[in-house]
Backbone bond lengths (Angstrom), bond angles and torsions (degrees), N, CA, C in turn:
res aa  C-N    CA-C-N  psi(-1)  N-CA   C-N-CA  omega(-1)  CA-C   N-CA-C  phi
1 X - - - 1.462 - - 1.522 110.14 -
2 X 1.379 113.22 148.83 1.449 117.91 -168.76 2.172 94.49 -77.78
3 X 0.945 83.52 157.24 2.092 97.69 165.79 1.117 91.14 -78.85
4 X 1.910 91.54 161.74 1.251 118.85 -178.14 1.430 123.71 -140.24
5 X 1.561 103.88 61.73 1.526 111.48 -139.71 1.532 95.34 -69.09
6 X 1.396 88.71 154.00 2.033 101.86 166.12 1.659 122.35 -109.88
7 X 1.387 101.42 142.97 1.218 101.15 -157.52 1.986 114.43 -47.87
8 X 1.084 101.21 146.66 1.978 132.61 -156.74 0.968 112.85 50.04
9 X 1.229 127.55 31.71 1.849 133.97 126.54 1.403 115.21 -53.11
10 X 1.619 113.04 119.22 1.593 122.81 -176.45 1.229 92.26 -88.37
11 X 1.066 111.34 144.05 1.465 134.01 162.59 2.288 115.58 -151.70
12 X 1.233 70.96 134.00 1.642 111.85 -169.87 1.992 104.16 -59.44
13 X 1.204 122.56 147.11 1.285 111.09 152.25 1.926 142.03 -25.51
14 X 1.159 86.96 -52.30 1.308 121.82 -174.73 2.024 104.83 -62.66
15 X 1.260 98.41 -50.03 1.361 94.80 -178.40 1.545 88.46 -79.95
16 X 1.535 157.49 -123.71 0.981 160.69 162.56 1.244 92.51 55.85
17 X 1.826 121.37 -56.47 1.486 120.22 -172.69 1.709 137.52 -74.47
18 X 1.738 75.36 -16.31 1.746 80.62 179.31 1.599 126.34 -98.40
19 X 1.578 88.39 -25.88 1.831 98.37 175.52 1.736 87.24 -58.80
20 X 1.233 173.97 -4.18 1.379 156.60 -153.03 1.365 107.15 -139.51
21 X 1.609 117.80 -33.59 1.480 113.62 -175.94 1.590 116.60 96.61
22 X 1.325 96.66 13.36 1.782 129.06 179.34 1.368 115.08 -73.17
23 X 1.272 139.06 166.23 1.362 147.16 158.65 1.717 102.86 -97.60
24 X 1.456 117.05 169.62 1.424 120.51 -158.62 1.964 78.26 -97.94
25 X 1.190 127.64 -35.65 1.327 101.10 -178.30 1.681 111.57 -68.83
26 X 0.873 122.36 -48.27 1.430 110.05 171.64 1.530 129.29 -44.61
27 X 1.168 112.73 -13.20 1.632 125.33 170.76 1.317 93.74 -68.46
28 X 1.499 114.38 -72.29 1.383 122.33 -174.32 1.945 128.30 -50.04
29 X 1.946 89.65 -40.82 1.682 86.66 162.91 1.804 115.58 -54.18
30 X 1.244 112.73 -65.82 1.649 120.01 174.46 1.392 98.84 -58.17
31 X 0.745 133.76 29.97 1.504 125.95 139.42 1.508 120.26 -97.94
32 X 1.500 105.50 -65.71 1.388 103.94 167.38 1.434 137.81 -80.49
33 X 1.482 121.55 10.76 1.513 128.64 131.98 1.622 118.66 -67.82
34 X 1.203 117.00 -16.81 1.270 95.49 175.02 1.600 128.60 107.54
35 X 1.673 86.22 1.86 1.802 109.02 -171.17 2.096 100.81 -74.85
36 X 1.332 96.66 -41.89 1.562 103.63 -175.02 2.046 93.54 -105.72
37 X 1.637 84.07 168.95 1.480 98.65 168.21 1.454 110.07 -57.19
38 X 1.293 117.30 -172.04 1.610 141.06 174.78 1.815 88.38 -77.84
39 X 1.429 112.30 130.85 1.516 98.47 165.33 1.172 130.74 -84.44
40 X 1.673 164.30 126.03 1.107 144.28 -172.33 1.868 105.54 -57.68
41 X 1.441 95.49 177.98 1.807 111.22 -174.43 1.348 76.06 -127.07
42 X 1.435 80.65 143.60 1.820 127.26 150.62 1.756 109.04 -90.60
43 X 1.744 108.98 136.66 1.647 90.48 -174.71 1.408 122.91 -62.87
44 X 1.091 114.21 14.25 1.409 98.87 -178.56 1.379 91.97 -113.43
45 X 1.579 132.54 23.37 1.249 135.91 -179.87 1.571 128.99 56.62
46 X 1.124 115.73 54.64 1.403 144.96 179.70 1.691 122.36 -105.77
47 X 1.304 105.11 121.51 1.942 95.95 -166.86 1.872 101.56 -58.72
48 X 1.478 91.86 167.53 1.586 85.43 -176.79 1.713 88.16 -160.20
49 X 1.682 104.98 108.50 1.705 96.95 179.93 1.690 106.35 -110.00
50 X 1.007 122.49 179.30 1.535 133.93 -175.72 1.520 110.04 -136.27
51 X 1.319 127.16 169.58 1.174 144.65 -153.91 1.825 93.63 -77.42
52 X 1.643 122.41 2.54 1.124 106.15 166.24 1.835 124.03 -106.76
53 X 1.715 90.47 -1.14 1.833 96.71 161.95 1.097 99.50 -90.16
54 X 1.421 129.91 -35.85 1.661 113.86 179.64 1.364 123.00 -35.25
55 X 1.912 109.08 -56.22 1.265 108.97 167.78 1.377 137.91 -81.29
56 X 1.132 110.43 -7.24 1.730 108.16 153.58 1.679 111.39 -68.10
57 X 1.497 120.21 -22.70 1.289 100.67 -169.13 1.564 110.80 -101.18
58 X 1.395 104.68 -8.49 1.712 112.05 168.44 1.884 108.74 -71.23
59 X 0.989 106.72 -53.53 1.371 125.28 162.18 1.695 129.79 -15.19
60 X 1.489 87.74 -76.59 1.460 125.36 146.30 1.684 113.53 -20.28
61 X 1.310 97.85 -100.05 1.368 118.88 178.23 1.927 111.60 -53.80
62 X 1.537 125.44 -10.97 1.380 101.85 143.01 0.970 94.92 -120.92
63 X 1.327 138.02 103.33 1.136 144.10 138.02 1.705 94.50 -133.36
64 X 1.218 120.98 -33.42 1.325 121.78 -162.55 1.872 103.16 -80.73
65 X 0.645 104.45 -4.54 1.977 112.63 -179.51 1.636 108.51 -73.21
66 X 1.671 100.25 -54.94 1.869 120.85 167.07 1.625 131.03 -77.15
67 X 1.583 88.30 -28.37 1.476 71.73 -169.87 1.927 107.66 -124.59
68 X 1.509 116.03 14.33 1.651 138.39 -172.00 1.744 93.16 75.69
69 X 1.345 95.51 -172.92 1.210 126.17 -165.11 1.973 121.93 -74.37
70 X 1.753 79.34 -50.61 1.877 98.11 169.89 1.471 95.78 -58.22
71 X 1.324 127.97 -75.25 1.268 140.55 -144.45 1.720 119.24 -59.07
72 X 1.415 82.37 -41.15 2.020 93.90 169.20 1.585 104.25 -76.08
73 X 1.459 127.05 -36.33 0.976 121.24 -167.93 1.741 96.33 -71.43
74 X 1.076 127.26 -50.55 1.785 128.99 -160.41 2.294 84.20 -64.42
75 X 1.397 101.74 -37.99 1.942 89.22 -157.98 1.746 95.00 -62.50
76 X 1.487 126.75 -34.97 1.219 108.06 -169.33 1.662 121.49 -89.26
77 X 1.146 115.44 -23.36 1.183 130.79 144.83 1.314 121.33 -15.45
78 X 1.838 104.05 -64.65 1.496 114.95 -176.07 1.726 95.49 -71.84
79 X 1.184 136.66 -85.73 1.213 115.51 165.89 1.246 145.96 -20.10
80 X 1.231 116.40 -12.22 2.009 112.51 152.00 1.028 104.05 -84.96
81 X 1.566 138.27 -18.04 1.497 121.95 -148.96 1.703 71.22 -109.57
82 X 1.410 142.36 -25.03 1.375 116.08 -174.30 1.453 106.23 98.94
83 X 1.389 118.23 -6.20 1.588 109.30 164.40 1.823 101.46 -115.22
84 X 2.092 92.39 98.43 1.110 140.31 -167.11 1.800 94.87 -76.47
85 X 1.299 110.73 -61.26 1.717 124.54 168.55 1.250 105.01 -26.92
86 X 1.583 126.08 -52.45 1.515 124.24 -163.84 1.654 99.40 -79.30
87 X 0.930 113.72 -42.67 1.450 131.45 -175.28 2.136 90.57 -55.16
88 X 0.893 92.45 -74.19 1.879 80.34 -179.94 1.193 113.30 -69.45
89 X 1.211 135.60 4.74 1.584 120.04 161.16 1.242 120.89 -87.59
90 X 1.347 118.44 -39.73 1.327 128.29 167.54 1.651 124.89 -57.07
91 X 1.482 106.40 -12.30 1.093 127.73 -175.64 1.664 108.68 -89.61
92 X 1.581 101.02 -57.17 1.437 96.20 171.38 1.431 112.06 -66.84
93 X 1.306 149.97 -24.68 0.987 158.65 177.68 1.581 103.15 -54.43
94 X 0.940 107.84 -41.62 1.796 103.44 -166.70 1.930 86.75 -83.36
95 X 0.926 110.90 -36.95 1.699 114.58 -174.19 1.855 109.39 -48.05
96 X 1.095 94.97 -60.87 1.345 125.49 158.97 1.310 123.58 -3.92
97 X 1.470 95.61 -69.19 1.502 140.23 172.95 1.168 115.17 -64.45
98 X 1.812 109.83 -44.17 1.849 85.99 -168.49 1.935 83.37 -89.49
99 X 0.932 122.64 -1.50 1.421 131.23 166.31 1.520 116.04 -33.74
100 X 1.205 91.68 -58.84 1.829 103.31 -162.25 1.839 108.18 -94.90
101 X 1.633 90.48 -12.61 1.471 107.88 177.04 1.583 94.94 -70.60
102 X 0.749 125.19 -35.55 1.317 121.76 -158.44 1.663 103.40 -89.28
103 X 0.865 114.24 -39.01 1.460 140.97 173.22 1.471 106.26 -47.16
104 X 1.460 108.46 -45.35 1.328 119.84 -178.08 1.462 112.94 -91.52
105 X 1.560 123.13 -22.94 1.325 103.59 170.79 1.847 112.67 -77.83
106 X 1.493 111.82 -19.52 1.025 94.77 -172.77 1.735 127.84 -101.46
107 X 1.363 85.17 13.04 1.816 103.53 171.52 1.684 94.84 -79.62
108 X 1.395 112.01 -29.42 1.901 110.46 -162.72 1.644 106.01 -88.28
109 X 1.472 112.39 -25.17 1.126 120.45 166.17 1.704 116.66 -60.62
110 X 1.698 112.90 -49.52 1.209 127.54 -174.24 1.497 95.59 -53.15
111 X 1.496 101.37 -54.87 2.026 103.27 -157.04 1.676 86.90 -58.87
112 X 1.058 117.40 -55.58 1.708 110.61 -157.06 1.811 114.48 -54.93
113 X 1.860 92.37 -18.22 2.033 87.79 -179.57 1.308 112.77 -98.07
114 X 1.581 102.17 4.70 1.423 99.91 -172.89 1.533 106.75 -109.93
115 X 1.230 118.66 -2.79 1.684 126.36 -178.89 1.327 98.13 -80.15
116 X 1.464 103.93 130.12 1.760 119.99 154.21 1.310 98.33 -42.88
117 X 2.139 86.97 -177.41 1.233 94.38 176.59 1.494 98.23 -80.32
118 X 1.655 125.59 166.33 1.099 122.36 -158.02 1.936 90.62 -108.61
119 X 0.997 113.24 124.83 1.858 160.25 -152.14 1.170 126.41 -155.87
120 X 1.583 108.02 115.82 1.491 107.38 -177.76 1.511 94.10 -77.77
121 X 1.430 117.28 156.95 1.857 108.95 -175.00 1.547 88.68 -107.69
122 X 1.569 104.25 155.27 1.358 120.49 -170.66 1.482 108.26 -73.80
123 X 1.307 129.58 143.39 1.511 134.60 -177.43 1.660 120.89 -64.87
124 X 0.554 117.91 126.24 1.505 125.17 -165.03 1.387 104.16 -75.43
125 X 0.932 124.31 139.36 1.697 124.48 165.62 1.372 112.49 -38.61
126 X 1.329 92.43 158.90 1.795 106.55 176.37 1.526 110.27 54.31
127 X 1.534 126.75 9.18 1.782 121.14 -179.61 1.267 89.44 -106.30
128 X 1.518 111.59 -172.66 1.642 112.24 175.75 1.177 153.83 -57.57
129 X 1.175 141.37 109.44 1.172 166.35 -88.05 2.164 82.30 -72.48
130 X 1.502 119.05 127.62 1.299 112.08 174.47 1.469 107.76 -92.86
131 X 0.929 121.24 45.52 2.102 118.21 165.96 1.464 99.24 -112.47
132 X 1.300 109.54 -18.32 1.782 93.43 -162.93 1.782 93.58 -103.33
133 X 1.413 135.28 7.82 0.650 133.30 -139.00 1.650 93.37 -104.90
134 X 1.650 143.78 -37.54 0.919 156.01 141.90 1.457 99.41 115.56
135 X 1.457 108.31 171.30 1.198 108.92 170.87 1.579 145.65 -47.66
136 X 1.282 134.07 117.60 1.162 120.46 -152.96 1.208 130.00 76.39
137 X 1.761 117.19 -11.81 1.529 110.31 -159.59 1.461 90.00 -104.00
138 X 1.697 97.22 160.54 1.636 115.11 154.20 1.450 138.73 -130.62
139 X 0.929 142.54 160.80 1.500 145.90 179.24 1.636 106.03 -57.05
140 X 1.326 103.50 176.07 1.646 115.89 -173.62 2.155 92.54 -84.33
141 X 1.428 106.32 -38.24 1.493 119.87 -146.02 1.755 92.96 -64.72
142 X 1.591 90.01 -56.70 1.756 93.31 -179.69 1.244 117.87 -80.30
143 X 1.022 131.48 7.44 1.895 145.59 -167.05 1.781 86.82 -89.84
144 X 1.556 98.65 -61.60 1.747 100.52 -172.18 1.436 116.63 -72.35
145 X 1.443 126.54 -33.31 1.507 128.36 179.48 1.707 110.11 -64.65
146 X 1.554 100.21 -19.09 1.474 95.14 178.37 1.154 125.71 -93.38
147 X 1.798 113.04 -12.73 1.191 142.38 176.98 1.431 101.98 -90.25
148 X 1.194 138.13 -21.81 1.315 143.27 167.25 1.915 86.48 82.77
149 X 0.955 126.63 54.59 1.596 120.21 177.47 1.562 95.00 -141.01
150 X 1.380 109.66 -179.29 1.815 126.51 -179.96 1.717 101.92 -91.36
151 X 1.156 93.49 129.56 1.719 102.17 166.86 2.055 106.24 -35.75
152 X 1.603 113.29 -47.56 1.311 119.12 156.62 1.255 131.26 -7.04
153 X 1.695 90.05 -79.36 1.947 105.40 175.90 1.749 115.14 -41.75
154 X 1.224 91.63 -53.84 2.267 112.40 -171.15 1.712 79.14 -58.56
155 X 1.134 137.07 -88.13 1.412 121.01 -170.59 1.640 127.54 -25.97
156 X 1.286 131.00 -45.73 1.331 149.39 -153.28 1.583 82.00 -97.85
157 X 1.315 121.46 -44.58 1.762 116.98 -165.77 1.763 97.53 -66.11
158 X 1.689 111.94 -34.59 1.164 128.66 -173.87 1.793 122.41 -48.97
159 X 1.651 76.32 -52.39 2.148 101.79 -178.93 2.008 87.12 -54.02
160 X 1.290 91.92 -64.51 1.626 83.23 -156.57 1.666 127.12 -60.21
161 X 1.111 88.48 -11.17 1.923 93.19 163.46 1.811 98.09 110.04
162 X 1.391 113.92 21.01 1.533 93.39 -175.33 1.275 111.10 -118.68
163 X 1.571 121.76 2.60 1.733 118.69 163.36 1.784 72.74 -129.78
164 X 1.587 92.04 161.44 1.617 113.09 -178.63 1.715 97.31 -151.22
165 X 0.931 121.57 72.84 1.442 126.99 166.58 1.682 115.02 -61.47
166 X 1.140 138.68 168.60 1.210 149.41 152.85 1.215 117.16 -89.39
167 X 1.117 96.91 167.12 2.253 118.41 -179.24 1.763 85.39 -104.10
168 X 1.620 98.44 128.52 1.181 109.78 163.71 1.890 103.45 -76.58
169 X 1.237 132.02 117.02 1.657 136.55 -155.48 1.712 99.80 -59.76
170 X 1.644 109.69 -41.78 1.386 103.56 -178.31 1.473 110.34 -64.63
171 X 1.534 110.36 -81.91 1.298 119.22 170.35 1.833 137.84 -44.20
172 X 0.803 86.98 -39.31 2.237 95.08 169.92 1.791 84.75 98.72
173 X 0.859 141.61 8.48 1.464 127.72 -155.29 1.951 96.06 -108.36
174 X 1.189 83.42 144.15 1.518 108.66 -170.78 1.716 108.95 -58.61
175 X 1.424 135.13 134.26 1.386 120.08 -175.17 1.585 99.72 -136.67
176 X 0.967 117.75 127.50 1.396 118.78 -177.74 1.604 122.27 -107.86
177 X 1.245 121.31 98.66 1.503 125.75 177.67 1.411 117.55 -68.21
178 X 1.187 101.00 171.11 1.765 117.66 -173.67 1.511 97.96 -33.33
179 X 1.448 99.23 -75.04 2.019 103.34 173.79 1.297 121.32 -19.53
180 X 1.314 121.86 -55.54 1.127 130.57 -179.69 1.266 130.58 -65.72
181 X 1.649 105.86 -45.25 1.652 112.59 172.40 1.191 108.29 -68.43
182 X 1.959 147.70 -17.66 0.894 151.78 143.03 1.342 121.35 -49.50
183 X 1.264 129.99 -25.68 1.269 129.41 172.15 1.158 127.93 -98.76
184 X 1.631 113.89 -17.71 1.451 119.50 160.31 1.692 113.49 -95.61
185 X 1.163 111.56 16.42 1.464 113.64 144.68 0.805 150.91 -84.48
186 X 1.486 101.96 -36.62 1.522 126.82 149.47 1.406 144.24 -63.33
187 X 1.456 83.22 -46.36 1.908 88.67 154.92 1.417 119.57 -53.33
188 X 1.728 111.25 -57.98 1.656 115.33 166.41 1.833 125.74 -35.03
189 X 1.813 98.16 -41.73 1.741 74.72 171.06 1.372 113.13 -92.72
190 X 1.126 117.43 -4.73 1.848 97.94 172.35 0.909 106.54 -111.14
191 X 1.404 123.01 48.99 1.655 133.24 168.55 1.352 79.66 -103.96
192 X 1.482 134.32 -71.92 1.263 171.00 -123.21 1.983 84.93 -87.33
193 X 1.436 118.17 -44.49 1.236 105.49 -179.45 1.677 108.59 -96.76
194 X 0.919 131.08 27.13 1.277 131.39 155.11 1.218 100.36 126.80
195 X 1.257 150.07 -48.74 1.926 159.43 -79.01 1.270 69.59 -129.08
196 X 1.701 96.50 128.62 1.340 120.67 153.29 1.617 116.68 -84.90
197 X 1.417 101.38 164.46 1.771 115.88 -167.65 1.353 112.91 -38.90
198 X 1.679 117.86 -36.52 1.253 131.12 -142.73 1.603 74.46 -94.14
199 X 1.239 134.85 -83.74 0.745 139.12 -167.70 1.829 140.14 -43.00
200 X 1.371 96.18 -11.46 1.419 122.33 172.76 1.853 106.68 -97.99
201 X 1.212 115.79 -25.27 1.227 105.20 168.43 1.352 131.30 -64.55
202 X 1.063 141.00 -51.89 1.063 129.01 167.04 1.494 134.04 -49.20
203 X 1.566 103.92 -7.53 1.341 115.27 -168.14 1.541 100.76 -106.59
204 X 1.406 113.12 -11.10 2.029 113.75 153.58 1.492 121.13 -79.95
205 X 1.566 77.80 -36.08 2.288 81.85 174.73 1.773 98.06 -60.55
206 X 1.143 121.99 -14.64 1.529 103.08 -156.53 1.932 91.30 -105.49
207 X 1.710 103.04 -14.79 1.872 90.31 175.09 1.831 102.33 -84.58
208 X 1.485 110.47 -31.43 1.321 113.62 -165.96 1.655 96.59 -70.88
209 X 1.337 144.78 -38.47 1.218 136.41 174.82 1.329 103.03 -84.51
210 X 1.093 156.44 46.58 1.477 153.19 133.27 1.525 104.24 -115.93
211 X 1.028 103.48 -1.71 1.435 94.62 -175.64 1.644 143.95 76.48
212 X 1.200 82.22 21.46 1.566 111.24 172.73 1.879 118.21 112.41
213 X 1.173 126.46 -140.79 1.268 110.44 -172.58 1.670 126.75 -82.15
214 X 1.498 100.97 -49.85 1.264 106.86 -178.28 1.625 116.43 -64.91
215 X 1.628 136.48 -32.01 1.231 137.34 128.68 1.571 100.79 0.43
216 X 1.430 90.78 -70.14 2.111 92.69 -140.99 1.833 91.96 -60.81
217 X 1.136 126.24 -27.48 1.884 115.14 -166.88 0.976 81.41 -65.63
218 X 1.384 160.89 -57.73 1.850 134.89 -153.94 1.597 101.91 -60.69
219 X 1.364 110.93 -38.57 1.541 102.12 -166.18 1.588 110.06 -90.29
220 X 1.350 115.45 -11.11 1.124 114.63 171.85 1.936 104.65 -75.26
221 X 1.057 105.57 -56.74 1.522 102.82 164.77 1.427 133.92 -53.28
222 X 1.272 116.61 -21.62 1.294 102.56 135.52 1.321 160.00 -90.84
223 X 1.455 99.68 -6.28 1.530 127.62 166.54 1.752 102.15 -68.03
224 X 1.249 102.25 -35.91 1.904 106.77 -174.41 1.993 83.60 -62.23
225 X 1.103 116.22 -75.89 1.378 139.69 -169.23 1.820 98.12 -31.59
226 X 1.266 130.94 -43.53 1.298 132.16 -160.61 1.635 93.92 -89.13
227 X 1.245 117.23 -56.53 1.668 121.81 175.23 1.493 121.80 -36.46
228 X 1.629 100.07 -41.46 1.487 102.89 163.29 1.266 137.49 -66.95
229 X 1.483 107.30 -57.54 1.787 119.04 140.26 1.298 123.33 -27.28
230 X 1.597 116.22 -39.12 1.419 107.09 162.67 1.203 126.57 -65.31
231 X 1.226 128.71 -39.55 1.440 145.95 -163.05 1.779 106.63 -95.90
232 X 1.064 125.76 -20.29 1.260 121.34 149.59 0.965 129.93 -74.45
233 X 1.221 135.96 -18.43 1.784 164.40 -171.22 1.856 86.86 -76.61
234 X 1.470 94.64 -86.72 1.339 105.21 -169.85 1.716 104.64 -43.96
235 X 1.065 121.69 -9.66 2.479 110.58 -174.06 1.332 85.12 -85.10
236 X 2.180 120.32 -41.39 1.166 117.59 169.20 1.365 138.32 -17.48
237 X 1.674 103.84 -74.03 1.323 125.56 -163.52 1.617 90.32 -83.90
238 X 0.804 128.37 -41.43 1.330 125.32 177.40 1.655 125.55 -22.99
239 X 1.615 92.47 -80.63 1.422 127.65 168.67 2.035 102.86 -37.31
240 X 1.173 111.88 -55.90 1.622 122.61 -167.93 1.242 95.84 -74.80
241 X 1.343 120.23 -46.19 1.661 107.25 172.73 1.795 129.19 -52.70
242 X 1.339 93.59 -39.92 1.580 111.94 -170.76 1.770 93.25 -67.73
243 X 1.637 119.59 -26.52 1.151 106.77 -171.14 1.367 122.68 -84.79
244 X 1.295 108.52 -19.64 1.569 136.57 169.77 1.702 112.04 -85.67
245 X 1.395 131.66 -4.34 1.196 131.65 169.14 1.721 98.83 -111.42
246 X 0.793 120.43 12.93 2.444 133.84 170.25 1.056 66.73 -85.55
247 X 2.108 120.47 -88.33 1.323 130.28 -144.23 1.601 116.38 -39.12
248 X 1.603 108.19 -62.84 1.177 124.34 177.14 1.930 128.57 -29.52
249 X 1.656 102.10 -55.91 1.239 147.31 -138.96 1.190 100.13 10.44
């Protein structure tokens, strides 16, 4: 079992290192980043911490579960130096974050319950010629009339990397497969929910590497699953911080 020192109880590197499962240089790195106080010397110049590095370094170590490694490291930092203000901004900042994270899984959830079944739609008369069009595939003309958008938009969605149609080789004309009509559906509802281009991309790289939709619900369920883990982490580090800013005052 780890110690449970009381305050002006000296304690050594070494103990500091084992209640955590730490090495004694890592005491000493988080020291001189700035994660723990300044340590006192022994005269023969030997670190010497007390039950108030303990709690900067419990602190520490959950804070880093919620908020990464940089981020816990910059919040305790600001709290040795006494600019406490920076220390809670950076805090809400990460909040923020799993904020909009969340925001974002559940715009991807929305698009995915609100997509048909996914169907290339049949070419409409008078658009481009339907023989060269191949199995499953469709034109730009009927892609957008079914999307209720401008042949325009499917181009501009095109530049940015989030539909990738082919050149029919005879014709030059754009052909859009299953993949595609799935991906300009998706783009369409989180166009529709606010999400800009930039911001919708990464969220096709993540259907095109699962392999299309039904893939992506495992990973969306675990992304739900990690967000929570995040956000319990952070009541974590929270709580241990508040106990190390009593200590601090």
């Amino acid at each position: 079992m780890g110690r449970n020192p009381q305050n002006g109880e000296r304690l050594r590197p070494v103990d500091l290192a084992r209640e955590h499962g730490l090495s004694t240089q890592a005491i000493r790195n988080y020291e001189e980043a700035g994660i723990l106080p300044a340590a006192g010397r022994s005269p023969h110049g030997y670190r010497s911490y007390t039950s108030l590095h303990a709690g900067a370094l419990r602190a520490f170590l959950a804070l880093v579960p919620g908020h990464g490694h940089r981020t816990a490291t910059s919040i305790m930092r600001a709290v040795n130096q006494g600019a406490a203000d920076e220390a809670f901004r950076l805090i809400d900042t990460s909040h923020a974050q799993l904020l909009d994270d969340r925001r974002t899984l559940q715009a991807v959830e929305s698009a995915l319950r609100d997509l048909e079944p996914i169907t290339a739609p049949e070419p409409s008369a008078g658009s481009e010629p339907a023989a060269v069009s191949g199995p499953g595939g469709t034109f730009i003309g009927p892609l957008a009339e079914d999307l209720g958008i401008r042949p325009a938009t499917l181009r501009k969605w095109e530049r940015a990397g989030l539909v990738r149609p082919r050149r029919d080789p005879l014709t030059g004309y754009r052909v859009y497969d299953e993949a595609d009509v799935r991906d300009a559906r998706l783009v369409h509802q989180l166009r529709r929910g606010g999400y800009l281009l930039e911001q919708i991309a990464p969220l096709i790289a993540q259907v095109r590497e699962a392999g299309g939709l039904e893939p992506l619900g495992a990973a969306l369920c675990d992304w739900r699953g990690r967000l929570s883990a995040r956000g319990r982490a952070m009541l974590t580090g929270a709580a241990e911080l508040e106990a190390y800013l009593r200590k601090h005052g």
